[in-house]
N, C-alpha and C positions, 0 to 999 in steps of 0.2 A: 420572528425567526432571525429578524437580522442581528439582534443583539447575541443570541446563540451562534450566527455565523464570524461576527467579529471575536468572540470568545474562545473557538475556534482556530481561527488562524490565528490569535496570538501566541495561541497553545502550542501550535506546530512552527511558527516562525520562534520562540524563545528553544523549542528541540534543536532546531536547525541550526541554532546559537553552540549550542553544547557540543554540538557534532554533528556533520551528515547523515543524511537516512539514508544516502548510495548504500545497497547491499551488494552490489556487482553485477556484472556481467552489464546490462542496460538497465536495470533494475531499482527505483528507490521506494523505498516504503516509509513515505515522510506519517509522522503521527504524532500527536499532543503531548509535551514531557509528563504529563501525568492523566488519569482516568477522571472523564469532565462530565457534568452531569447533566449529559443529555443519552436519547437512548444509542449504541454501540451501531457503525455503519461502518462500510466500506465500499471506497470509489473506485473502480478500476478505470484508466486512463492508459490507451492506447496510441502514442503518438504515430504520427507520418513521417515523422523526421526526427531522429536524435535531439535531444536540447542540451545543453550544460546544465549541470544539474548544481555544481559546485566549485569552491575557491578549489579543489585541486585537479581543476578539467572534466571530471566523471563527467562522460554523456551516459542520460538515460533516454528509454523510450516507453517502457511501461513502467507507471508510476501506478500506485496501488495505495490509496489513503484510509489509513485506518484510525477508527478513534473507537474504544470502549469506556463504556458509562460505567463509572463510578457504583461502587458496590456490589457488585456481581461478579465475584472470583470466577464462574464457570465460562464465559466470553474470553479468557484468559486463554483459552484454549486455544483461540483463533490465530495466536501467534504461532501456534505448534502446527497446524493447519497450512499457515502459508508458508510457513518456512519451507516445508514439503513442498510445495508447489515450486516455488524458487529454485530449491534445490535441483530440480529436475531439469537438468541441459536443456532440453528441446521443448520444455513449455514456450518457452517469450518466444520461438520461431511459428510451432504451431499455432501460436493463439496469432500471430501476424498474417497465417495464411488464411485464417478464417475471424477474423474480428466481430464476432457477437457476443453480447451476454449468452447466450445459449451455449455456445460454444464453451466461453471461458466456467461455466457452471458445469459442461457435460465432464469436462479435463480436470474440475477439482474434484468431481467424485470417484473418477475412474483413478485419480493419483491418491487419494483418500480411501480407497478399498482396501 
């Protein structure tokens, strides 16, 4: 696994090269510049405290890491999925007052209906 996790972050530090993954508000969705073949995950990361996120100040607080594996158009979805989530003003405060997986899983189906 760990030659899969340095493969990894190269993937998402060479993204970070090209542009920030800041989507706004506190929000980054750092991910691999291309689909790496391993299978499709996603991290959700809830901080305590603001971080800098980037050379133009953006603080984030929920960072959300996404990497889809290579050859499976229908995972492609997932972008369409969270963007919904994001989009949504008052997810990043809800999911602060209740910080679970369960939680963050109950709010992406009930924004996904």
């Amino acid at each position: 696994m760990a030659g899969k996790t340095t493969e990894i972050n190269k993937a998402i530090r060479l993204r970070e090269e090209l542009g920030s993954s800041y989507f706004g508000g506190t929000v980054a969705l750092p991910h691999p510049v291309s689909p790496l073949p391993i299978a499709t995950f996603v991290s959700v990361i809830l901080l305590k405290h603001p971080i800098e996120w980037d050379t133009d100040g953006n603080k984030v607080d929920l960072v959300i890491l996404v990497a889809i594996e290579k050859n499976n158009a229908k995972v492609f979805q997932l972008w369409n999925y969270l963007g919904k989530i994001i989009q949504d003003a008052t997810f990043v405060e809800r999911l602060k007052r209740h910080p679970t997986f369960d939680y963050f899983i109950q709010e992406l189906s009930q924004i996904l209906d």
